[in-house]
N, C-alpha and C positions, 0 to 999 in steps of 0.2 A: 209780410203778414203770415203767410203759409210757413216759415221758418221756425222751428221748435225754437224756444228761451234756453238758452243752456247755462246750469247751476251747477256750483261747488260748494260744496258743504266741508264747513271748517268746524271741528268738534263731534265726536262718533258716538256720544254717550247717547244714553236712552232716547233723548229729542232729537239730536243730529241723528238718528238710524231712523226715529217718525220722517225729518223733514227729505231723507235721501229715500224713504219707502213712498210717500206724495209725488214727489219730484218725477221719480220713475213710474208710479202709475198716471200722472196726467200725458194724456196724447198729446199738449201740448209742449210738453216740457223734454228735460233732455240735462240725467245726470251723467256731468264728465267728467270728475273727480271728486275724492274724498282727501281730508287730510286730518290727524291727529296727533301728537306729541307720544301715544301709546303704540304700540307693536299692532301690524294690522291684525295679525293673526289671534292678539289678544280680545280685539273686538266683537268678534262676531260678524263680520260684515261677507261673508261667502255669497250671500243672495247678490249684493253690487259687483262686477264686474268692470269698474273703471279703476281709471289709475289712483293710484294711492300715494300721499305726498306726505313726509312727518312734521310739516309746518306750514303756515298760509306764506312764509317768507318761500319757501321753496315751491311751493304752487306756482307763487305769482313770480317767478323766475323761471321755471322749467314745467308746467301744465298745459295742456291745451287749454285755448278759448273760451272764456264764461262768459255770460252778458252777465249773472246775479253771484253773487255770493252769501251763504248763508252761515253767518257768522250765530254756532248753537255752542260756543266753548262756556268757561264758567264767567261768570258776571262780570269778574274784573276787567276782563281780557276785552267785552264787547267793543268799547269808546275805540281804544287804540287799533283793534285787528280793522273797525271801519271806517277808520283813517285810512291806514296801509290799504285795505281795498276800493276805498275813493279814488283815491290818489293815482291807483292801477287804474280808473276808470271804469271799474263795475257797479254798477249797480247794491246794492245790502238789503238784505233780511237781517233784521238783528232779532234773537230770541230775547223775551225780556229779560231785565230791563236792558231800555236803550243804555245804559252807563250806570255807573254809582255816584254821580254828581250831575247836579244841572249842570255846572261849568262846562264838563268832558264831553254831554249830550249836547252843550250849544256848538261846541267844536266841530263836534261829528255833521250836524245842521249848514253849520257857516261853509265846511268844506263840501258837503253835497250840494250845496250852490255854486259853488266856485266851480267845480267840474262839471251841472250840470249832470247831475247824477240822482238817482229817486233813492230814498232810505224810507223800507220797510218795517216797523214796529209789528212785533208778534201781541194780540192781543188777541189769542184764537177765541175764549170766551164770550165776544160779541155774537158772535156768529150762533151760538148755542137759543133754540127756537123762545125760552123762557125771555133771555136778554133783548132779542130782536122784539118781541110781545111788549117789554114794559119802556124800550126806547119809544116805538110808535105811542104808546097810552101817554107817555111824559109831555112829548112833541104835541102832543093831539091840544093838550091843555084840560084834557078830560078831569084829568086830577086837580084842577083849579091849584091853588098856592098850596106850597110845600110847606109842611110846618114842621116834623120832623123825619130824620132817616136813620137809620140803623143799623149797622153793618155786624154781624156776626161771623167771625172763623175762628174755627174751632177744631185743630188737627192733630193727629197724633205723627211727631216724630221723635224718634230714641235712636238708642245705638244702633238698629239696621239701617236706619237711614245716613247719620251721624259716623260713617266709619272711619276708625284711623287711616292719615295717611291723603284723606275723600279733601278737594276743596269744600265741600260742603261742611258752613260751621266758622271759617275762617271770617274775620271783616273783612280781610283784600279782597279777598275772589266771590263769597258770599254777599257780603255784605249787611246783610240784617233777613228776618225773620220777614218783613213786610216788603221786600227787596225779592226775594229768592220763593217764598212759599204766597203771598195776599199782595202780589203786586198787581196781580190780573182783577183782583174783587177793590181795589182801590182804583184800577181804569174803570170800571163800570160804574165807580161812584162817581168818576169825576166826568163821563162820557154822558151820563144823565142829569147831570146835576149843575155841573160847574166847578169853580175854583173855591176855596176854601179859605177861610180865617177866620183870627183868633182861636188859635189853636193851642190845647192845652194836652199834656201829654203826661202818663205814668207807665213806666217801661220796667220791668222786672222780669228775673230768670230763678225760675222754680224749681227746675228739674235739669238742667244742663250745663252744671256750673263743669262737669268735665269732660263737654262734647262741644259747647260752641264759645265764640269770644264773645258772643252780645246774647241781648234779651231774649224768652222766650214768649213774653206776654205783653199784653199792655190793654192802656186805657186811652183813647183819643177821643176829646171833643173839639167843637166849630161851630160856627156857623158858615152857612153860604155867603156866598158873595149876590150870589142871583136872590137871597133870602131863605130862610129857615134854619132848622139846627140841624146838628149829625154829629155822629158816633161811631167811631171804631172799638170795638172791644174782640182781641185777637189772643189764640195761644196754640204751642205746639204741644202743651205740655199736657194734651190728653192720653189717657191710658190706652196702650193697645191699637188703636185704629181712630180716624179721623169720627166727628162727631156730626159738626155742621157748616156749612157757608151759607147763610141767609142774608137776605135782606129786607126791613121792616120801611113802608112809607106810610106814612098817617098826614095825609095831605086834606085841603080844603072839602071835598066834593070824595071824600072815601081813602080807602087803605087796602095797601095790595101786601105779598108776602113773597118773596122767591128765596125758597129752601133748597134742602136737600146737601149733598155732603161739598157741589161745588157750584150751589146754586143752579142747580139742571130742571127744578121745578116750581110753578107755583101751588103754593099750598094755600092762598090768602085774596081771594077778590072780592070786592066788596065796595060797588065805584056807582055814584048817583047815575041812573038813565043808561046804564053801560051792562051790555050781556060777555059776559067772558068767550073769545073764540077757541076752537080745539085746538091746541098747537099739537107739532109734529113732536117725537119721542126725542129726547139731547142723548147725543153719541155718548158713550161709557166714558166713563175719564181715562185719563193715560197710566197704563199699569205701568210702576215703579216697583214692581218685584211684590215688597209687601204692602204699596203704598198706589192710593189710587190720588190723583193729581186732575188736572184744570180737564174740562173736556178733550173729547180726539177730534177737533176741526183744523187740524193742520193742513189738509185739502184746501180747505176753503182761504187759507191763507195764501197756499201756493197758486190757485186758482187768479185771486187778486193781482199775484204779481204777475201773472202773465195775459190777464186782461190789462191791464195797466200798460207794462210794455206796449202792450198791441193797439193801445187806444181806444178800446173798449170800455172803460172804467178807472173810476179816484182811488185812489188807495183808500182801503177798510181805513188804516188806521196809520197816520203819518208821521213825519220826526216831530214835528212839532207837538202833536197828542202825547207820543214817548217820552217826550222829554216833561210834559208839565205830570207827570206821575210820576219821573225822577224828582221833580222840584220837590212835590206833594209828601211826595216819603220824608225826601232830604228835610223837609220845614218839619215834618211830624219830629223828627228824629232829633231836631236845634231845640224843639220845645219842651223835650225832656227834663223834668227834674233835675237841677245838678244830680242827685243822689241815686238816678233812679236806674241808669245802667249798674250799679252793682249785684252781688250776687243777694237773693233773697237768702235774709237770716242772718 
């Protein structure tokens, strides 16, 4: 119990340098290596002072000892690197998503049972004080039945984000627009809400026909499975800088609102017999140079994993959660229009 958790972080991009700056500030933890396919020196990484490996294959050959590994490379790469790291018998953080297919994510699941190994899903969003607020009000039953939800994201990426060369954009490694950018605001629908169907879907690309291989927008409808309807309506293809991530509920017994550019606020209370309480301020989102992204509670992730280890606490957010938001995408994504991944125009 007094023994630090010791982490390796595979991938050094902006999230892999969050999840090795966590690691190294929790007293409990204890980073021992990095590894990335890039020159270290090209990274940035002078503040970590551990060994540096150019692949998880050479890690888990020549590394020292990790109970976890935190697999932050590109999207494609997740399923397969926490394979290979089951298998070595560590433990996984996977950054979202857990995979680009349910199949790959049930894999990843069936062999972290088979060794007896715990698989962490990044869904740092929950933890953000708006989300924690409208989980309790849901679970409460305050809001009586659901009649409809609404999900708005609304973000700007272009060529800074988009760069040649960047997996970012690509289907293999990316994978889609709701995959890579609204995977985190599709876990919150589904962490509140439930499972989905009858799903109807319009997918178009407005502005990216020569930065990415798939859509930039879309139209999603549902219903719940638990009851009511819902709505995704998402795009990158705003000008300049990100607009919105909200979410609208118009429920039985009132309607709540949680805005702001990643959903960091409520703008909207308005609940029978119910006084809104003060929440705490939501951490900045994660600067992406020109581009601001999901909140900074990478702490609060890495925290979990090493209460978890220790006995202390369930995982925030498990494979099984990770995986029915890979399905969620994947179904959104089958429900498309034959027509509606080509280019707009």
């Amino acid at each position: 119990m007094e023994q630090k958790v010791r982490f390796a972080v595979i991938g050094c991009g902006h999230i892999g340098k969050r999840h090795a700056e966590m690691i190294s500030r929790n007293p409990e933890s204890e980073l021992v290596a990095l590894a990335d396919v890039r020159p270290r020196e090209a990274l940035g990484l002078d503040k970590f002072s551990v060994p540096f490996f150019p692949s998880l294959e050479a890690f888990l050959l020549e590394g020292p000892e990790a109970d976890v590994i935190n697999i932050t490379t590109p999207n494609g790469f997740h399923a397969e690197q926490a394979m290979h790291s089951l298998e070595a018998g560590r433990h996984v953080v996977i950054e979202k998503p857990l995979a680009l297919t349910r199949q790959d994510a049930e894999k990843v699941i069936f062999k972290a049972l088979q060794v007896h190994r715990h698989v962490f899903a990044v869904m740092q969003n929950r933890y953000s004080p708006p989300s924690v607020w409208i989980k309790e009000l849901v679970t409460s039953g305050k809001l009586g039945r659901i009649y409809m939800v609404q999900l708005n994201c609304y973000w700007n990426r272009d060529e800074r984000y988009y760069v040649p060369g960047s997996w970012h954009g690509t289907r293999s490694l990316d994978g889609g627009t709701l995959f890579t950018q609204f995977s985190h605001f599709v876990d919150i629908l589904y962490w509140l809400f439930g499972d989905i169907t009858h799903i109807r879907t319009r997918l178009a690309d407005h502005s990216h026909s020569s930065l990415t291989e798939f859509e930039d927008s879309g139209f999603v409808s549902f219903d719940f499975v638990n009851g009511g309807m819902g709505s995704i309506n998402f795009s990158t293809s705003v000008w300049d800088k990100n607009l919105e991530s909200s979410m609208t509920v118009i429920a039985e017994n009132g309607s709540v609102k949680i805005g702001g550019q990643y959903m960091e606020q409520v703008e909207y209370c308005h609940v029978k017999d119910y006084v809104m309480p003060e929440l705490a301020a939501t951490n900045p989102g994660n600067d992406y140079g020109a581009y601001k992204g999901s909140a900074q509670n990478h702490h609060y992730v890495i925290e979990n994993v090493v209460d978890v280890l220790k006995g202390r606490s369930a995982i925030t957010t498990n494979a099984l959660e990770g995986m029915k938001v890979v399905d969620i995408i994947e179904r959104i994504y089958e429900a498309a229009d034959a027509g509606s991944r080509n280019k707009a125009g």
